[in-house]
Each structure stands twice: as structure tokens, then as C-alpha cells.
TORLOBA-703955 format. One record per residue: residue number from 1; y, z, x of N, C-alpha, C, O in turn. Coordinates in steps of 0.1 Angstrom, whole numbers, plus 5000, padded with zeros to 4 digits. Each point is the difference from the previous one (the first is absolute). Layout:
! residues N
 seq n_py n_pz n_px ca_py ca_pz ca_px c_py c_pz c_px o_py o_pz o_px
 NUM    Y    Z    X     Y     Z     X    Y    Z    X    Y    Z    X
...
This chain:
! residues 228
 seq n_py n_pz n_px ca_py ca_pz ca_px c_py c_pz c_px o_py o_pz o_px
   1 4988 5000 5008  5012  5000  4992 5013 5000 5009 5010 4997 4994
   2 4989 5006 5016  5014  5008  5008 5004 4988 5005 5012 4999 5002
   3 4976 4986 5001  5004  4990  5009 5005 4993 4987 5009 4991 5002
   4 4988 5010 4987  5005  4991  4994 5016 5002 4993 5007 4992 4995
   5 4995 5026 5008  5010  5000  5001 5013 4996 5012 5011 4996 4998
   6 4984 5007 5010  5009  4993  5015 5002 4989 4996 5013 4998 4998
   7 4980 4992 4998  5003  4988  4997 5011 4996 4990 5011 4994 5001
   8 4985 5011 4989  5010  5004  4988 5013 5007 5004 5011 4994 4998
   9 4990 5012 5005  5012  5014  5005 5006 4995 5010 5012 5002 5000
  10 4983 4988 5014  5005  4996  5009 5008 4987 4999 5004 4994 5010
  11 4997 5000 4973  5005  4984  5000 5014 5001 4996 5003 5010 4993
  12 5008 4979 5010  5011  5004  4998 5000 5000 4982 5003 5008 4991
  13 4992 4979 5009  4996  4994  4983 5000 5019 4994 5009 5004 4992
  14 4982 5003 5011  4996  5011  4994 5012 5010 5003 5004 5004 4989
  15 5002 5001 5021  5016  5006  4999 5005 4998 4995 5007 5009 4995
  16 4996 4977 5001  5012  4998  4995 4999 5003 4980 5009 5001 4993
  17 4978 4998 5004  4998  5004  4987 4999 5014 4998 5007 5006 4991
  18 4981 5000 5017  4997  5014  5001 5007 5010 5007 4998 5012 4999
  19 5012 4982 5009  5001  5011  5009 4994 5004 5007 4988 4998 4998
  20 5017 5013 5015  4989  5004  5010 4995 5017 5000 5007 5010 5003
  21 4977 4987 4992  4992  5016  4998 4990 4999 5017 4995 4993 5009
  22 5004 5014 4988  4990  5005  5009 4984 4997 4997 4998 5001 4987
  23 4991 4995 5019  4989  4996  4992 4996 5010 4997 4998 4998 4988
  24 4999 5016 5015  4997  5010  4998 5011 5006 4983 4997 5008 4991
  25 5012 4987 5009  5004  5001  4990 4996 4993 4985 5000 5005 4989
  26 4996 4980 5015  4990  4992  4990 4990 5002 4998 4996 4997 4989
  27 4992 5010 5022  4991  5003  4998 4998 5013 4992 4990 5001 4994
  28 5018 5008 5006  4999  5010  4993 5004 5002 4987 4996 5008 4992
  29 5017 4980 5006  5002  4998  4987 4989 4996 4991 4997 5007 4990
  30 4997 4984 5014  4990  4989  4991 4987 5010 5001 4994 4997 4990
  31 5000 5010 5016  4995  5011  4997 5001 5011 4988 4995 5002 4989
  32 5015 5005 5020  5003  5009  4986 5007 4999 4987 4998 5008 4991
  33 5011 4980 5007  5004  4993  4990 4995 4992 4992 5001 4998 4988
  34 4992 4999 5020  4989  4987  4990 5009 4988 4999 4999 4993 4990
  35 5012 5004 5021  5009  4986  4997 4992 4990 5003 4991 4998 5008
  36 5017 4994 4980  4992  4987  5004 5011 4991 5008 5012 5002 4995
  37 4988 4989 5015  5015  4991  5007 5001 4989 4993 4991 4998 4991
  38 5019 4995 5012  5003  4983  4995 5003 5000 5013 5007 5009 5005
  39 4988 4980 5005  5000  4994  5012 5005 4987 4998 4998 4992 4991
  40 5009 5007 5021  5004  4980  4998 4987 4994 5005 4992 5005 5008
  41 5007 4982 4985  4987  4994  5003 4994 4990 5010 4991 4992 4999
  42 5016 5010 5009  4995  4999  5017 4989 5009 5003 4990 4995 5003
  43 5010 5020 4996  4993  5011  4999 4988 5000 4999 4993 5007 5007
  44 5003 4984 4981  4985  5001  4993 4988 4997 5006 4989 5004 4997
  45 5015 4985 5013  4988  4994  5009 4993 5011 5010 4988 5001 5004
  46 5027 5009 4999  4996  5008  5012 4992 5009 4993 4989 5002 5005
  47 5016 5006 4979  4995  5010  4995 4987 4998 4997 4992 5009 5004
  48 5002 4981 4988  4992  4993  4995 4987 5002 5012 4989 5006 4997
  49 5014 4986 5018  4991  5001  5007 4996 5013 5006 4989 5004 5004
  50 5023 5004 4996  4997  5015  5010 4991 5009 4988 4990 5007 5003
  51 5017 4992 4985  4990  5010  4990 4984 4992 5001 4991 5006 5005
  52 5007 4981 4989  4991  4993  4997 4987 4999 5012 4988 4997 4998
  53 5018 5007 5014  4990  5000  5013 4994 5010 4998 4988 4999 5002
  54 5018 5014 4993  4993  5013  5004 4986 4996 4998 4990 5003 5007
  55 5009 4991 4982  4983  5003  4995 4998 4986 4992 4989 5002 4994
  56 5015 4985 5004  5002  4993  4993 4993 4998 4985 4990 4994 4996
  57 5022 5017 4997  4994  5000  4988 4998 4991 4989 5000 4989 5003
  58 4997 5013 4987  5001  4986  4991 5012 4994 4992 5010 5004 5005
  59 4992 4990 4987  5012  4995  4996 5007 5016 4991 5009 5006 5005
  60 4985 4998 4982  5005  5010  4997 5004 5011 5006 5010 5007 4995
  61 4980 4996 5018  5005  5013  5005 5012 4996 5011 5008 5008 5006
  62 4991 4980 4995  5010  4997  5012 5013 5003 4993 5008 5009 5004
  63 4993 4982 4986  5014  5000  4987 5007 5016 5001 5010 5006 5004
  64 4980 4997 4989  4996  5020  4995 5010 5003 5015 5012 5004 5000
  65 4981 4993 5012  5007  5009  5015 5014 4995 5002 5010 5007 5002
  66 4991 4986 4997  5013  4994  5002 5014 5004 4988 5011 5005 5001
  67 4981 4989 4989  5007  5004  4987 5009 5012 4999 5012 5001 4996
  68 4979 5010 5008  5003  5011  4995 5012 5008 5009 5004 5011 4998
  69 4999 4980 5013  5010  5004  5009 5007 4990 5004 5010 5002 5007
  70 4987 4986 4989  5011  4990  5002 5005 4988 4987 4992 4999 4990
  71 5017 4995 5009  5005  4989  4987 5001 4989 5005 5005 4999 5012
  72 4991 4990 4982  5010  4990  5001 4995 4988 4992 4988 4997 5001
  73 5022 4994 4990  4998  4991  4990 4987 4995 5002 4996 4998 5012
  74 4998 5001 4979  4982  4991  5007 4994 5002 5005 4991 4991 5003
  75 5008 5023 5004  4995  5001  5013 4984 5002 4995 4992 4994 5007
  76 5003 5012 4984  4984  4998  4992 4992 4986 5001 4988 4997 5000
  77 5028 4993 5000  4985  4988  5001 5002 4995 5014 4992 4992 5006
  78 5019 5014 4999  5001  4994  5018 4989 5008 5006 4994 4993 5008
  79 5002 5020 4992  4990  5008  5004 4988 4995 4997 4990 5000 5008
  80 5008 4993 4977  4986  5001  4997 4999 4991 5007 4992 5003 5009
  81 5014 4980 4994  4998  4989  5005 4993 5004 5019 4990 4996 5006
  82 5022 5013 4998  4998  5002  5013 4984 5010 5008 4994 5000 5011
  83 5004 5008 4976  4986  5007  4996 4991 4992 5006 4995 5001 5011
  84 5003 4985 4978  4988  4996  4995 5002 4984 5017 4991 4993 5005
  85 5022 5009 4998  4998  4989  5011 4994 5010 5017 4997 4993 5010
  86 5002 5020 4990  4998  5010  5008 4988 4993 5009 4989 4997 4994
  87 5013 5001 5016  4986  4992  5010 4990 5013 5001 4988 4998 4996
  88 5015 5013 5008  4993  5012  5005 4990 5005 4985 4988 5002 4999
  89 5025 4997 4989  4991  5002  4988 4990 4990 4998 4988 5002 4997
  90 5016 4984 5006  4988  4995  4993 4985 4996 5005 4991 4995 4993
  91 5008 5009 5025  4990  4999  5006 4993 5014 5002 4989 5002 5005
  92 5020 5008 4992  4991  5015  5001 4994 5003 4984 4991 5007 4998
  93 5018 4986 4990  4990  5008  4988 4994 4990 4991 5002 4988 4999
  94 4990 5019 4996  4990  4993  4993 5002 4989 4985 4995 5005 4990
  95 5010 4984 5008  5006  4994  4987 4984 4999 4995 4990 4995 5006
  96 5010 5010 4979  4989  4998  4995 5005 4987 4988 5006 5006 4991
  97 4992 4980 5006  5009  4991  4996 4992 5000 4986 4997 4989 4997
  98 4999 5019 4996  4991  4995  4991 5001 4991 4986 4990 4998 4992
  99 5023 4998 5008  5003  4989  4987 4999 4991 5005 5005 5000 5012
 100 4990 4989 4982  4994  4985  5001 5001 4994 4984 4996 5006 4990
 101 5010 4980 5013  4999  4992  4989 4993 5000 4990 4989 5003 5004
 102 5010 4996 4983  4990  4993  4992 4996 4986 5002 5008 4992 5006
 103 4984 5005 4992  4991  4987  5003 5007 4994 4990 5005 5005 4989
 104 4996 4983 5015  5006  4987  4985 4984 4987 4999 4995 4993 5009
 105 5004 5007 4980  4988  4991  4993 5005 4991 4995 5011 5003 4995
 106 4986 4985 5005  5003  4991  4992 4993 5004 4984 4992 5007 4994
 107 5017 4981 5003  4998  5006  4978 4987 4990 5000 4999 4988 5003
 108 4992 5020 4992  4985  4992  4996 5001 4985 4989 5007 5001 4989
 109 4987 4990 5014  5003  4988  4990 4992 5004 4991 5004 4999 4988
 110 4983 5006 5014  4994  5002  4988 4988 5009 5003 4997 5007 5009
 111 4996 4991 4980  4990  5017  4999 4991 4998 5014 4997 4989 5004
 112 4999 5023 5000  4992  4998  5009 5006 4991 5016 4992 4996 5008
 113 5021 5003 4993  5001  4997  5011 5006 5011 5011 5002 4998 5012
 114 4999 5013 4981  5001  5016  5013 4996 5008 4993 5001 5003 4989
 115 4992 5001 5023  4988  5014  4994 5003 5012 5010 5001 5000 5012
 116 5001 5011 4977  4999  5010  5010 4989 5014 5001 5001 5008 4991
 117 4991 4993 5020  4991  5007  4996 4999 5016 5011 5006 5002 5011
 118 4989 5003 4983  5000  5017  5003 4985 5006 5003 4991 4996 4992
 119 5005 5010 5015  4988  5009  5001 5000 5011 4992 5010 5007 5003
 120 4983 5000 4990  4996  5010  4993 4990 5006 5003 4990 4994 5002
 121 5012 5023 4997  4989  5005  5003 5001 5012 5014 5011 5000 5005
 122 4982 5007 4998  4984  4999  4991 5003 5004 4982 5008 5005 4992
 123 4982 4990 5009  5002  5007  4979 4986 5007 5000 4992 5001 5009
 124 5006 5003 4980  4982  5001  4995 4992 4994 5002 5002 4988 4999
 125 4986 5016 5005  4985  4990  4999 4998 4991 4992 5000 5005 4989
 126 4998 4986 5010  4993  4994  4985 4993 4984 5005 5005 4989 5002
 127 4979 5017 4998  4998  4986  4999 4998 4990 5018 4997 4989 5004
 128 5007 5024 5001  5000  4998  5015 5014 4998 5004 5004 5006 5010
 129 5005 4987 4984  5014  4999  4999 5012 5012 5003 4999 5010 4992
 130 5010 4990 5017  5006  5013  5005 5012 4996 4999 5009 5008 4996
 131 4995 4977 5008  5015  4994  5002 4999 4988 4989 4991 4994 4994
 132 5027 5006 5006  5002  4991  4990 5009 4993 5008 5006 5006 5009
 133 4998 4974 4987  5009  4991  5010 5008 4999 4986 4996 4993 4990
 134 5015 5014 5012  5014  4997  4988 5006 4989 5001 5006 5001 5011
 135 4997 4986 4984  5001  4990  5000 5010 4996 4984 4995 5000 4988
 136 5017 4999 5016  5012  4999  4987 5007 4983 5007 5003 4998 5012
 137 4998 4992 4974  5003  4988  5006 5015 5004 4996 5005 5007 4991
 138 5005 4983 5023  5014  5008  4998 5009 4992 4985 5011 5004 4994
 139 4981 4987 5003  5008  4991  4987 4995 5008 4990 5006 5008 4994
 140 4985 4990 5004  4994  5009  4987 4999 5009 4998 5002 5004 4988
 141 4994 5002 5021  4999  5020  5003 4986 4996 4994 4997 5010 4995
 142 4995 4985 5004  4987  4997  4994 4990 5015 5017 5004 5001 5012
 143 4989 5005 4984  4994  5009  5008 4986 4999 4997 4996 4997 4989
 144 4996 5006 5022  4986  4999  5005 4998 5012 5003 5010 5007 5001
 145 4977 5000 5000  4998  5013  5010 4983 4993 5005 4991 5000 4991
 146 5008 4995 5022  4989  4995  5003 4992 5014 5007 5005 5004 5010
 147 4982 5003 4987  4994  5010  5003 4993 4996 5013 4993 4990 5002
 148 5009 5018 5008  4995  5003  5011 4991 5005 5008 5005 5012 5000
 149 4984 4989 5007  4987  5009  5003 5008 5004 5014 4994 5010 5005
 150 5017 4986 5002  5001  5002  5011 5016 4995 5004 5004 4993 4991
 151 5005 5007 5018  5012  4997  5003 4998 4990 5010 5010 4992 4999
 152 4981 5003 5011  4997  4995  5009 5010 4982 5000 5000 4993 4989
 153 5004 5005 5022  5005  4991  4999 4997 4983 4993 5008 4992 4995
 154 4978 5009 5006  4989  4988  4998 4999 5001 4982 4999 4991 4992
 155 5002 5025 5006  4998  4999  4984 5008 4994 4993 4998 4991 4992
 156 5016 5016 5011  5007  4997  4994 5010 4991 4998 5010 5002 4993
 157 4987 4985 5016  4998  4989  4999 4991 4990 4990 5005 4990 4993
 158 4983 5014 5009  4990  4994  4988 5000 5006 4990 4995 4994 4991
 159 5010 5018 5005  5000  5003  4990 5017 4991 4992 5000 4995 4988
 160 5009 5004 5018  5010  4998  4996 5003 4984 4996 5009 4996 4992
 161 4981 4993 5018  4994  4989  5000 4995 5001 4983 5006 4997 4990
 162 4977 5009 5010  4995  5000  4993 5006 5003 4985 4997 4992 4990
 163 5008 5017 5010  5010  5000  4987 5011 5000 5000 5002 5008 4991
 164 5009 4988 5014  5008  4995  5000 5007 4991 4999 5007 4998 4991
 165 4992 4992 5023  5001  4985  5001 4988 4992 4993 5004 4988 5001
 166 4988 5012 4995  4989  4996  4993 5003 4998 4987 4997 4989 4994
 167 5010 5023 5000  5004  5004  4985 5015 4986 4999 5003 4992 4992
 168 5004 5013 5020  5011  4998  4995 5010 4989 5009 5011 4995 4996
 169 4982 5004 5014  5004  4989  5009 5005 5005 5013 4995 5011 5002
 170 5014 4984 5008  4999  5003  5013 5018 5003 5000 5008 4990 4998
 171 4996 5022 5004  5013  5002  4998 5006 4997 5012 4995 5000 5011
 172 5020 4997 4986  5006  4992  5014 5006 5011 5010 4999 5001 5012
 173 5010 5009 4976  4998  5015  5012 4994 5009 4995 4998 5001 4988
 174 4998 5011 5024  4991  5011  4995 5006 5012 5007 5003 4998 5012
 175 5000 5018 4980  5014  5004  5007 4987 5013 5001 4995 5003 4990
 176 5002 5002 5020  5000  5017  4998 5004 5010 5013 5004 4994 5010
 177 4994 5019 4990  5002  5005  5006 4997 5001 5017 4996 4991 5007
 178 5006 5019 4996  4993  4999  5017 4987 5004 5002 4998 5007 5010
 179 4994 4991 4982  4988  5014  5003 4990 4986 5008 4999 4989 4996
 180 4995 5019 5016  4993  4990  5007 4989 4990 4998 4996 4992 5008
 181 5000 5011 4981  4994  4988  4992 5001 4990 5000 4994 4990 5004
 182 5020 5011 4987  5010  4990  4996 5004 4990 5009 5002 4988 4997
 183 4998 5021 5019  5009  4997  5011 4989 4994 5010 5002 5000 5012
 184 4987 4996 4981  4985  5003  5017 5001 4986 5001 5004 4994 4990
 185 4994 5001 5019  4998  4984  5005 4991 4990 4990 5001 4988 4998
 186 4989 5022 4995  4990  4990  4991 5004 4995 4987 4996 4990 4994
 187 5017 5022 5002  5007  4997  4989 5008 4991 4999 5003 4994 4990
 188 5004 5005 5027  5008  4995  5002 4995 4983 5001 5005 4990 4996
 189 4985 5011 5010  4990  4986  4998 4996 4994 4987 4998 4988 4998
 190 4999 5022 4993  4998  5000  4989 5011 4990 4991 4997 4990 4994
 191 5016 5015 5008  5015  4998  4995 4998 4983 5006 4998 4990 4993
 192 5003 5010 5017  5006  4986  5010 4987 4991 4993 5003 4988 4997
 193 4987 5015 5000  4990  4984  4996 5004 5001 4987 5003 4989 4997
 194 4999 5017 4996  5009  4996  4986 5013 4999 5000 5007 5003 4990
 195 4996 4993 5019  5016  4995  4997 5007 5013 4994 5008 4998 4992
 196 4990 5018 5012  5006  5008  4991 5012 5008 5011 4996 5005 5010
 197 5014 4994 4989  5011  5006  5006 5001 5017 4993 5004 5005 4989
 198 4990 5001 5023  5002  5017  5003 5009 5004 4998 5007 4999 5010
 199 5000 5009 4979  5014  5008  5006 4996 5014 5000 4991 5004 4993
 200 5014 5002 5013  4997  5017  4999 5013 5009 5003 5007 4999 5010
 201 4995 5011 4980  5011  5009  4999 5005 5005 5012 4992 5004 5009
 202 5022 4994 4992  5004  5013  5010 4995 5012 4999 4997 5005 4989
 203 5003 5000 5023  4994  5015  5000 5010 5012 4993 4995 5011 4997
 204 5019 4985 5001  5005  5011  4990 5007 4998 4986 5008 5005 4992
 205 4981 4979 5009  5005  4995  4983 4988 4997 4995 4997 4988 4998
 206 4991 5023 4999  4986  4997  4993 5008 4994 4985 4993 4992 4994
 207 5018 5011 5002  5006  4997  4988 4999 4982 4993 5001 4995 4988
 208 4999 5001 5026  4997  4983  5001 4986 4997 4995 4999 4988 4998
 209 4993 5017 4999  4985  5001  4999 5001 5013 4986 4992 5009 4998
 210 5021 4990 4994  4997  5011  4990 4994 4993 4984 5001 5009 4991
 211 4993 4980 5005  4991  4999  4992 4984 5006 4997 4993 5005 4991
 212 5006 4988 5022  4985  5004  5001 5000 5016 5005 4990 5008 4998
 213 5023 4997 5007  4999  5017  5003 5000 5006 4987 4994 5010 4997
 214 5013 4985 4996  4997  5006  4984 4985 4997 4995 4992 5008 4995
 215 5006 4981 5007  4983  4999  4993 4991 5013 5007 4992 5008 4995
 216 5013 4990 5018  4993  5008  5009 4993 5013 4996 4988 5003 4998
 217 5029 5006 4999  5000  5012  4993 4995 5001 4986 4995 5011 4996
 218 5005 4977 4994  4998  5006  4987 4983 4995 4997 4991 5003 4991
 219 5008 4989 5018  4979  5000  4999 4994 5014 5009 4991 5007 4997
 220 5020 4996 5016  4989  5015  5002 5004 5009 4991 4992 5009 5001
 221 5017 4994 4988  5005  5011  4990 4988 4994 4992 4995 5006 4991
 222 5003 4987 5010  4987  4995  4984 4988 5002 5005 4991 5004 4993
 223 5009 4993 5015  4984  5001  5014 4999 5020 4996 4990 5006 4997
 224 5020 4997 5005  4997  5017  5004 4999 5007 4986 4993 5010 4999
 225 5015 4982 4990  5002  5006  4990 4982 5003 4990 4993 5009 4995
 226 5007 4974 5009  4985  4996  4988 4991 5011 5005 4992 5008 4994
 227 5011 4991 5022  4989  5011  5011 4991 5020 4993 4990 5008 4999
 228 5026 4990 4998  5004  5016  4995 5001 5004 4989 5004 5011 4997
């Protein structure tokens, strides 16, 4: 604090407004008064860097330290700007970036040309059957629940072949989530000889894939209910 007073206290710019105190006289003001200053704004680069080094805090606490002991027109978005451009902040802490786009789809021409499908399960026994492949067409909302003995990549493929594209034809896109199935090379092989273009949800927009997540939930509420 004391250097950033010398600086302040020692400019003619600052005599000639403030007059001349002693730093020991500013420092103990703003202490036990709780003053806040109006500085001319030359000032702010030096104040800005000497507070903000101590520990390089974040944009609010930076504002908060400065704030509370110094003024000047704008200075909340000149701080936040100079914050967030901080070299030292942004290679020592951790940016966790977790928003990401929604996906954009093209508008289906007609039924059965994007499908989006979901894994379910485990559910109940029945029949040898444990999983179900949720399958909602995105034009029609028309929905499937294809029963499953197993999640395995190979299954659920033929099974999805077998009653799905068989039933209903060979859809041009097919959207689901990340679950490694979905994502395994055989599926992915699977997709490429049918001409089927894979999309799969961002990892913090499952919301992109929210038809078939609704089917998802209201066949295991029915799966558990009938169960019970």
C-alpha cells in the first residue's frame, strides 16, 4: 500500500489537487475512516497492478479490493477487462470452460429421415431381455422401444437394423448420445455402409437428444411401475 502511495503522493498532478499529507497520514486515514479516494486517472494502471499482484485475484475480488478504497468513472469495467487480460492469472488457474453450443440439425423433409435413439436400462428381467434401444423419429415423434438381451456393440446394431431400418427404411441422420456404443468403430462402420450420418450430443447439451430422453424416462417409469 505505502508504494502505491509514494506514487500517488509524490506527483505534482496529485499536489496540486490534494495537497501535500504525509503517506502515513493517508494510510491511516483510509484505515480508520473507511475513506474511499477519487484519484485522477493516470493512477489506476499503477493501483490496479500493485493491489492485483499481491495474490491475483479474480475479477470480483479484484473490483471488491480496489473499490473499497479507491473511485473513479468506470473503473469496474477497466479492472474487469485488465483482470481477465492478466498473463500470470491465466496460466497459473484453472478455467473450467463448460458451455458449449447447441448442435443445429437440419429440418427433416420427411418421416423417418432423423432418428434419435437412446439406451435404456438395466430394467427388469423378462424374457431374457434387460435393455431397451429408444428410438423417437425427429418428424413424427413416432417412437420404438427395441428390447435388448445385452448393450454390446454388435447387438445393438442388429437389433436396430433388424427392427428399425427394415420396418422403416434407412434414416439419413441418426443423433444420440456419447455412451460408447454409440461411439465404438463397429457402429460407426455400421452408420458409413448405410449411408447414415452420426451426430452425437455435446457433452453439456444431453438436451439435444431430449425426445428420446423423455421416451427414455417414461418407458423405465412404466417398466418399474407395471414391475411393482
Amino acid at each position: 500500500m505505502k508504494s502505491v502511495l509514494r506514487i500517488l503522493t509524490g506527483s505534482d498532478s496529485f499536489r496540486r489537487i490534494y495537497g501535500t499529507f504525509s503517506i502515513e497520514h493517508y494510510l491511516q486515514e483510509w484505515i480508520l475512516e473507511d475513506v474511499v479516494r477519487l484519484f485522477p486517472k493516470e493512477f489506476l494502471r499503477q493501483i490496479f497492478e500493485t493491489l492485483h499482484n499481491l495474490s491475483h485475484p479474480g475479477v470480483k475480488t479484484t473490483i471488491k479490493l480496489v473499490g473499497d478504497r479507491f473511485l473513479w468513472p468506470g473503473y469496474k469495467k477497466q479492472f474487469a477487462e485488465w483482470t481477465r487480460c492478466s498473463v500470470p492469472c491465466q496460466r497459473g488457474k484453472i478455467q473450467r470452460n463448460t458451455v458449449s453450443t447447441l448442435g443445429k440439425y437440419p429440418v427433416p423433409r420427411h418421416r423417418f429421415d432423423h432418428v434419435h435413439i437412446d439406451l435404456v436400462g438395466p430394467l427388469p428381467l423378462s424374457h431374457g431381455y434387460i435393455y431397451a434401444l429408444a428410438c423417437v423419429d425427429r418428424f413424427s415423434r413416432w417412437p420404438e422401444a427395441i428390447p435388448l438381451k445385452d448393450i454390446k456393440s454388435e447387438t445393438v446394431a442388429f437389433e436396430f437394423y433388424a427392427h428399425w431400418i427394415s420396418g422403416f427404411g434407412v434414416p439419413e441422420w441418426l443423433t444420440s448420445d456419447q455412451g460408447r456404443q454409440l461411439e465404438s468403430r463397429l457402429f460407426r462402420d455400421f452408420a458409413r455402409l448405410f449411408g447414415v450420418k452420426v451426430v452425437h450430443t455435446t457433452p453439456y447439451h444431453p438436451q439435444e437428444n431430449g425426445s428420446v430422453e423423455r421416451l427414455h424416462r417414461q418407458l423405465k417409469s412404466a417398466v418399474w411401475a407395471h414391475c411393482n
